[in-house]
N, C-alpha and C positions, 0 to 999 in steps of 0.2 A: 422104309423103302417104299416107295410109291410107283405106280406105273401112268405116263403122262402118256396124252397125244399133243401135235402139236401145236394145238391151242395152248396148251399149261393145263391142262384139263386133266382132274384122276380118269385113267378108266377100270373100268370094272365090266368082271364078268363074273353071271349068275348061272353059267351053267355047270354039271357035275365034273367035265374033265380038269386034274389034278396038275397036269402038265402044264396046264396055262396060267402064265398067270397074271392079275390083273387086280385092283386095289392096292391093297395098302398092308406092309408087315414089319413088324417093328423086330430090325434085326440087333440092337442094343440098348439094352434096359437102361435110365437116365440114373449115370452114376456122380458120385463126387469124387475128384480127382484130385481132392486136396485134403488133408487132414489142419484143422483150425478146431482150438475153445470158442466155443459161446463167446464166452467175453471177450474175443477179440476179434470177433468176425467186422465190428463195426471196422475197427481199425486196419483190417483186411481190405473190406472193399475199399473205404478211403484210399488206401496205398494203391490198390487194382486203378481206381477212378484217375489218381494223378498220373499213374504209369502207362496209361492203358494204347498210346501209342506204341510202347515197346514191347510191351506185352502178350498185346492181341496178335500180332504179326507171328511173332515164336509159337504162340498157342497155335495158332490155325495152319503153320508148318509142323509142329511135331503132334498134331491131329490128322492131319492130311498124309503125312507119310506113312505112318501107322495105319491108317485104314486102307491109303494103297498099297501096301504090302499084305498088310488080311486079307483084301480082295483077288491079289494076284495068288498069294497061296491056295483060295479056296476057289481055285479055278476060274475067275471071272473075265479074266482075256479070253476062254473059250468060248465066251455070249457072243452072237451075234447080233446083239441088237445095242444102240449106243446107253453108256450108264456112267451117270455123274454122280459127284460126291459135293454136295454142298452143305455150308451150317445154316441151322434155324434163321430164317427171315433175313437171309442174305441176298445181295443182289447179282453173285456171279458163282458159275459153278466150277467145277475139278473135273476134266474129260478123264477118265479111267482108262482109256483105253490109249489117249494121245499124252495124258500126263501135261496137263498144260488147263491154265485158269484162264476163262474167260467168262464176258458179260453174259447176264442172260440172256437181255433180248436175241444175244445170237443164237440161242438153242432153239427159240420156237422161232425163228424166221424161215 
C-alpha cells in the first residue's frame, strides 16, 4: 500500500506522529495461490501462456472481489481519502470506494 500525490508521486513523512500516514506498507505477503510439482511447472506456465486471455480476466475478478470485500470488512469505506486497488505494473486501477475500473491517467488528472 503506498500513499500518492497527484503527480503519482510516493509521499512520505518523516515525522514521529503515528496517525499519519505516508510511504509505503506491505499489507500482503507475496503468496502462491496454486499448488504445482516442479516437473510440471514448465507445462503450467505453457498452458497459463496459451490461455492467458481467459485466464487473466477470471484472475483479476476473483482477486479484485476478494480484496474488495477485506477492505470493506476492515473498515475502509470509513477513509476519507480516495483508495484504489490495482495489480503490479498495471495500467488501470479499482476505485474502492466507487467499485468501478478505470484508466490511470484519470487518477492523477
Amino acid at each position: 500500500m503506498f500513499s500518492m500525490d497527484k503527480e503519482a508521486n510516493e509521499v512520505f513523512y518523516e515525522r514521529n506522529d503515528t496517525t499519519i500516514f505516508a510511504g509505503s506498507v506491505e499489507v500482503l505477503p507475496e503468496v502462491e495461490y496454486y499448488q504445482i510439482n516442479e516437473s510440471q511447472l514448465d507445462d503450467f506456465f505453457d498452458f497459463y501462456e496459451q490461455n492467458e486471455d481467459v485466464l487473466l480476466p477470471q484472475e483479476h475478478k476473483v482477486f479484485t472481489d476478494w480484496f474488495s470485500e477485506c477492505w470493506g470488512k476492515a473498515g475502509g469505506g470509513l477513509l476519507n481519502l480516495p483508495s484504489y486497488f490495482v495489480f503490479h505494473d498495471d495500467y488501470k486501477s479499482f476505485d474502492l470506494k466507487n467499485f468501478q475500473w478505470f484508466d490511470d491517467e484519470e487518477k492523477w488528472s
